[in-house]
C-alpha positions, 0 to 999 in steps of 0.5 A: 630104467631101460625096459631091456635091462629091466626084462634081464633083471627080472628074469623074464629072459636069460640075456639082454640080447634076447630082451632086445630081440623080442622088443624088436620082434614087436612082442613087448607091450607097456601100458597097451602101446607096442614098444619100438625101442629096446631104451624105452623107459620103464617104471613103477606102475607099469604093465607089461605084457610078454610072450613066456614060452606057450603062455602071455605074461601079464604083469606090473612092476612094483619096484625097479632091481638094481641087479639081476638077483636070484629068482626069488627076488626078481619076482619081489618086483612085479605082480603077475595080473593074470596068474591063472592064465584067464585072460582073453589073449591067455586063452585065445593063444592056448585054445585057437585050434581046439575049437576047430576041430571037425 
C-alpha cells in the first residue's frame, strides 16, 4: 500500500494531500529511513514515525485498512510504541527551550 493512502486510511491525517505534503516536507520516517516518495510502499511490521501536532508519533502497523473507517478501527491497525510519549525525540521536541531558562 502506498504510504499516503495509508497515513489517510489510518487517520493520521485528514486527506491524502496532507499525507503527501508532510512526506514531501521530509517529516515521515519508515523503518528509520526518511521517505522521499508519497508511492512508497508500506506494510505489515513497519514503523513509522510522524509529527501529530506538538508531539512525535511512533508506531507499527499491524495490518493494512482497506478503507478510511471509523477512528476505532483505524486504530486496530497500528501499535503506538511510545504511548506515553517517553521517547528521546517525544522529549526533546517537548522539553528543548525549558532547560534554557535563565
Amino acid at each position: 500500500m502506498r504510504i499516503d493512502r495509508l497515513l489517510c486510511y489510518l487517520r493520521f491525517v485528514k486527506t491524502r494531500g496532507g499525507a503527501q505534503r508532510l512526506i514531501g516536507e521530509g517529516h515521515v520516517r519508515r523503518n528509520g529511513q526518511r521517505v522521499c516518495r508519497a508511492s512508497q510502499p508500506v506494510g505489515q511490521g513497519d514503523v513509522l514515525t510522524l509529527p501529530l501536532g506538538s508531539r512525535v508519533m511512533v508506531a507499527q502497523i499491524r495490518a493494512l485498512p482497506k478503507r478510511r473507517g471509523p477512528p476505532a478501527e483505524a486504530q486496530m491497525c497500528y501499535l503506538p510504541l511510545d504511548p506515553q510519549d517517553q521517547s528521546a525525540i517525544a522529549k526533546s521536541a517537548d522539553h528543548s527551550f525549558s532547560n534554557h531558562r535563565t
